[in-house]
N, C-alpha and C positions, 0 to 999 in steps of 0.2 A: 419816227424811223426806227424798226427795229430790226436785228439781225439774228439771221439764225447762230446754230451755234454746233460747229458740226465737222471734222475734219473731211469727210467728204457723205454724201449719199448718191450712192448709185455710181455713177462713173463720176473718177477721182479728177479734181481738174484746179486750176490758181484756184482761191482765196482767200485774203488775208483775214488772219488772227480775229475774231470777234472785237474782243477788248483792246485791242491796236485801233481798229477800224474807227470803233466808238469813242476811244479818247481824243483820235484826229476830228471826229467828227463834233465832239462839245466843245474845242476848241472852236472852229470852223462857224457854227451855229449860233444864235442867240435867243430864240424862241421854242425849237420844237422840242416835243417827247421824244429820248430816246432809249434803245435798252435791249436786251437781249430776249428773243423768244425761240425759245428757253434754253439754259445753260445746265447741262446732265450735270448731276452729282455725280457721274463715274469720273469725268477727266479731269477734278482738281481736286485739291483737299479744300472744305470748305473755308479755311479761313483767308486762302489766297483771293478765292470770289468774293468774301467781305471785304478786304484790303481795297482790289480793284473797284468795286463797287464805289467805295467810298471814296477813290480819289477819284473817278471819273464824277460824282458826283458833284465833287466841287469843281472842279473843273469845268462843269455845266450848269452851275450857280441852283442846283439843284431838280435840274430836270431828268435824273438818270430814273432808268424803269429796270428793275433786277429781277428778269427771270428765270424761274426756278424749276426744274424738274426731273422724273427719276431716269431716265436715260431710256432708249428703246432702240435704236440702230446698231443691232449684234457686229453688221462687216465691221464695222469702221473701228471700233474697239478689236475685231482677232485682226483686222492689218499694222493696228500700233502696238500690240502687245497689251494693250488697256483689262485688267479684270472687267466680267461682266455679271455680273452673281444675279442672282434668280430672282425674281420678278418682288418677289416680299420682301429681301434686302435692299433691294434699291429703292424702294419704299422707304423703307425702314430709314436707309441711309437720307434719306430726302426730307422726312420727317426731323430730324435730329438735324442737319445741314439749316435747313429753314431756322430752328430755332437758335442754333449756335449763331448762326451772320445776325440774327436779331440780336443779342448779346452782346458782339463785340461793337455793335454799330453804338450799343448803350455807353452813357458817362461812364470812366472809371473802369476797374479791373472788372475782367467777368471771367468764372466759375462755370465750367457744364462738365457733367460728369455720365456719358452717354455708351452704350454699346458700341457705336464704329468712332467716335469724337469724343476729345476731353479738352478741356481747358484750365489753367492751375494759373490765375492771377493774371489772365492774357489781357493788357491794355493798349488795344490798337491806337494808334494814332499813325495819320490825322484820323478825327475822325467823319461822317458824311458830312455835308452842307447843314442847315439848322434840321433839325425832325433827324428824318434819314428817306433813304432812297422810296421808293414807291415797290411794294414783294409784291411781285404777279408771280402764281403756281399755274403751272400748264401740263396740263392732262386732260385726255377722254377716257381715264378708265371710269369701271363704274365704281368704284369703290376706296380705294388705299392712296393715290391722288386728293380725290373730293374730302376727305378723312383734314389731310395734312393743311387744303384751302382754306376748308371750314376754320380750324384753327387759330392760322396763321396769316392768312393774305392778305391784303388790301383786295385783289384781284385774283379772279379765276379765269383762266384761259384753257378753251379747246380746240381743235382743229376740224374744222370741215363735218361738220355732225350735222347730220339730217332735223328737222324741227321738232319729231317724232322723240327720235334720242336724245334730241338736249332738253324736251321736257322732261326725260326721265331724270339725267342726270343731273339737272338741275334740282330736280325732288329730293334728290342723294344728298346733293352737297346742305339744300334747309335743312335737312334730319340731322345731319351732321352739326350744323349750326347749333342745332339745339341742344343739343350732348354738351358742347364747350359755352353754351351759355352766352351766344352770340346772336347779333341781328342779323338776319339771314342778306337785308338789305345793304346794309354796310359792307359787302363784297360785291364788289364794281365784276359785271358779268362782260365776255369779251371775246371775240371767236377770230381766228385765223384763218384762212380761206386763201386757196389755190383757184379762185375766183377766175370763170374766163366769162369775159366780156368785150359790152366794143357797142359803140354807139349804132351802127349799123351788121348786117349778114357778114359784109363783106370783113369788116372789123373783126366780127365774131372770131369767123372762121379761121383768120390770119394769127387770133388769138390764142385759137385751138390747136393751132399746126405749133407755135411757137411750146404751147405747154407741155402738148405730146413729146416732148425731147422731153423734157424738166420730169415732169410729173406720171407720164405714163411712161417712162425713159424706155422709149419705142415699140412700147408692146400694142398703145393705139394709135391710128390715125388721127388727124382731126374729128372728122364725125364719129368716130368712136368713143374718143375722148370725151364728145358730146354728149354722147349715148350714155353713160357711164355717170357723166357728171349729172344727168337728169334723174337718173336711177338711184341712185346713193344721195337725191338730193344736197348735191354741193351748186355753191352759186353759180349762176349761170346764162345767158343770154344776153339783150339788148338790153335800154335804159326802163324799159316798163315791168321789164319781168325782173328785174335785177332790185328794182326798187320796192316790188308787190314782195319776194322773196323775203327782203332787207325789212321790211316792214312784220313779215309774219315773226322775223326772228325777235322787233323788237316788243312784239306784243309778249313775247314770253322772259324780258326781263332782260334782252343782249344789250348790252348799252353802248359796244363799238365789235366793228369787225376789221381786222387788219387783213388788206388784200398780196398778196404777196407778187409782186413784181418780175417776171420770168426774163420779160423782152430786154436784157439788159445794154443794146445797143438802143434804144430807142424810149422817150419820155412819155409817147403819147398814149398807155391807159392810165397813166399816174396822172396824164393833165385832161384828160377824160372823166375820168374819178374827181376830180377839185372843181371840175367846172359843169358836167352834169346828170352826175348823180349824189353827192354830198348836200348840194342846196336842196335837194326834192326830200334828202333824210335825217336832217340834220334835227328836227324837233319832232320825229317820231317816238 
């Protein structure tokens, strides 16, 4: 289960806090992943995200997922007064952010001494659960994102990228790997999706009217939404096309796609998804 992390996108409306949400919920829980996709380096200083991190970690005997990334929704940063600095600094800052929450997650006082971040003998406690959290970076750029992955992640996350694009990007982030002296392998690949689906037409489309609020925030209809979602290759259709899709994505190396959940009065694509299309992809 993971949550975005966003004061609002598109029209402003309830809900709560990310890391509120996520501590009720490791309580609550005793098995699943859970974790933020992804947390902008513009709305905190990173060492509060390491703090938090790390107590929601224990908190959930160690199944927290800390995602990470350079920030890119301009409204919502000029509605709170938020700085939004230009597209290299937020990098910059994401780059140095990533490495600093690795430090203080480390035994013992930790030392960085960075362009936007410093640290002089900072020894967080508590600190994570045993290891520490699981770092997912999340980005589709092609470049200053994949840079900071390659680096540092466990995991690389991007959103809704055609098979075309995420071969590219994918290319990006190995090249990168090999700069830092890494397995290109050892970064768990992992894709987000505003996924519409639905076991039958009728599903579909019920699925497409619900997202067109969300994600086309009314500029399509359902069948336009559709239109759009084929074209831009995002996921899309019934249980055979959705699977043949999920299937093309994992021959290029995705090794999960988190679907993101619109219909929030109602269970049933989430129990749609558990019951039949995960058994048909689950060893692709």
């Amino acid at each position: 289960m993971f949550r975005s992390d966003h004061y609002f996108i598109g029209e402003q409306q309830d809900s709560l806090d990310t890391y509120v949400s996520l501590a009720i919920a490791a309580r609550e829980t005793k098995s699943i992943r859970l974790g933020t996709l992804v947390s902008p380096m513009t709305f905190r200083p990173p060492v509060e995200i390491a703090r938090m991190a790390a107590a929601i970690d224990l908190l959930s005997g160690g199944r927290f997922v800390l995602g990470m990334g350079a920030g890119w929704n301009e409204p919502e940063h000029v509605a709170y007064g938020i700085p939004f600095p230009e597209r290299g600094e937020r990098s910059g800052r994401l780059m140095e952010a990533v490495e600093l929450v690795r430090a203080l997650w480390s035994p013992g006082p930790a030392n960085f001494d960075g362009k936007y971040y410093q640290l002089r003998d900072a020894n967080m406690m508590p600190k994570p659960a045993e290891g520490r959290p699981w770092l997912l970076v999340g980005g589709s750029g092609p470049q200053r994102t994949l840079k900071v992955a390659a680096r540092f992640a466990d995991e690389w996350n991007c959103v809704n990228t055609p098979v075309g694009t995420y071969a590219e990007r994918a290319a990006v982030l190995n090249a990168h790997c090999a700069t830092f002296d890494r397995d290109p392998s050892a970064i768990k690949r992992s894709m987000m999706t505003f996924g519409i689906v639905g076991p039958n037409e009728k599903a579909l489309m019920h699925a497409a009217e619900i997202a067109s609020h969300h994600v086309g925030r009314g500029q399509y209809d359902a069948k336009g939404l559709l239109a759009v979602a084929a074209e831009r290759g995002v996921l899309h259709g019934t249980t055979d096309q959705v699977v043949d899709q999920l299937g093309k994505l994992a021959e290029l190396g995705v090794n999960e796609v988190q679907f993101q959940h619109m219909d929030f009065d109602s269970d049933e694509v989430p129990g749609y998804l558990a019951a039949e299309i995960a058994p048909r992809v689950k060893n692709l």
